[in-house]
C-alpha positions, 0 to 999 in steps of 0.5 A: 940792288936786289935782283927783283924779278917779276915773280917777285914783284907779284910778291907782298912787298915789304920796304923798310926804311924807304924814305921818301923814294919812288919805289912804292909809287912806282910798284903800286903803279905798276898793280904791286902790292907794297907797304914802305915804313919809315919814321918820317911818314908821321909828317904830312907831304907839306912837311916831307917836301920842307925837309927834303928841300932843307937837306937836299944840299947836303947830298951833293956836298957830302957826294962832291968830297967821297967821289973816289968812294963811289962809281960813276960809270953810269951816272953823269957825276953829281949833279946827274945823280942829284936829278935823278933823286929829285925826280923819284922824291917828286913820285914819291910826294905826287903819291904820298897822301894817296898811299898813306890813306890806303896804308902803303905808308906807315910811319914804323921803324925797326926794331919793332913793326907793327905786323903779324908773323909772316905778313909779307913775302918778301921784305926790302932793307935797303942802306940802314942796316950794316951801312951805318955799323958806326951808327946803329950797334950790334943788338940793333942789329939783331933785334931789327934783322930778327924782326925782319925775319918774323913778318916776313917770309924772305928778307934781302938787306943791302948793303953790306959795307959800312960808310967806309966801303968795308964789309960791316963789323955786324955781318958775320955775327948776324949771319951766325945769329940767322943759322942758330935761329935755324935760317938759311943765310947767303950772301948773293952777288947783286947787278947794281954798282954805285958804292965801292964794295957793295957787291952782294945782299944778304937773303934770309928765310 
């Protein structure tokens, strides 16, 4: 979903809101230099696994009644995809206590990271900021797309669309808010598929 190739996996890596995914096991694994922030890494791997266990039912349900909303075209349908998320949580666990020791994880959110100006090259924000317009206002949004945009030299956001599948009622003013700040804005065309409508990402620097 953001087009990241092996140039950029040489890159510092920032990943913002990432959960308990397998990204930066994966990367790390692959002798990648990535920090992911996200509240619930305050809470120890026993913790994590209880709460994932708790909620994962949710995730096929709420799937089961949007299915028109998203394409399944490589994906098997639900239960498919249920699977495929079990597995990277079960990366993301084996790794978790490891990578909190070394600093990969750290329990931060937006607005506020806590980071030098430009520590990363490149930073990650992936369906947090625009998918959840409803949820999160318009200066949340620029405080937290502003706060990318100072410890990181490169920001890709994705996606773009609210939960409804349309574009976001806070793109246009965070583009304007970028250029103003003197940032060069794009909005690229992106290869994954799984949402309709969620297309492109935007990169900013």
């Amino acid at each position: 979903m953001f087009l990241l190739t092996d140039k950029d996996r040489a890159r510092t890596i920032l990943g913002c809101g990432d959960g308990p995914a397998s990204f930066n096991a994966e990367l790390s694994r692959a002798g990648g230099s990535v920090v992911s922030v996200d509240p619930i890494y305050r809470f120890g791997k026993e913790k994590i696994r209880q709460r994932i266990v708790e909620a994962y039912p949710q995730v096929p349900a709420q799937l089961s009644l949007n299915f028109s909303d998203y394409l399944w075209t490589k994906l098997g349908g639900v239960e498919e995809l249920g699977r495929l998320r079990m597995q990277a949580m079960e990366l993301f666990l084996a790794d978790y206590e490891a990578g909190k020791k070394t600093g990969r994880y750290q329990a931060a959110s937006l607005p506020a990271l806590p980071f030098t100006d430009k520590a990363f090259d490149l930073a990650l924000c992936s369906h947090y900021l625009f998918l959840y317009s409803a949820h999160v206002g318009p200066e949340q949004h620029a405080a937290s797309v502003l706060e990318l945009c100072r410890v990181a030299r490169e920001v890709r956001i994705y996606p773009l669309v609210d939960l409804d599948g349309r574009r976001s009622r806070h793109l246009g003013p965070i583009q304007a808010l970028l250029k103003e700040s003197g940032k060069e804005v794009m909005l690229v065309p992106v290869d994954y598929r799984f949402q309709k409508g969620a297309t492109e990402m935007l990169v900013t620097g």
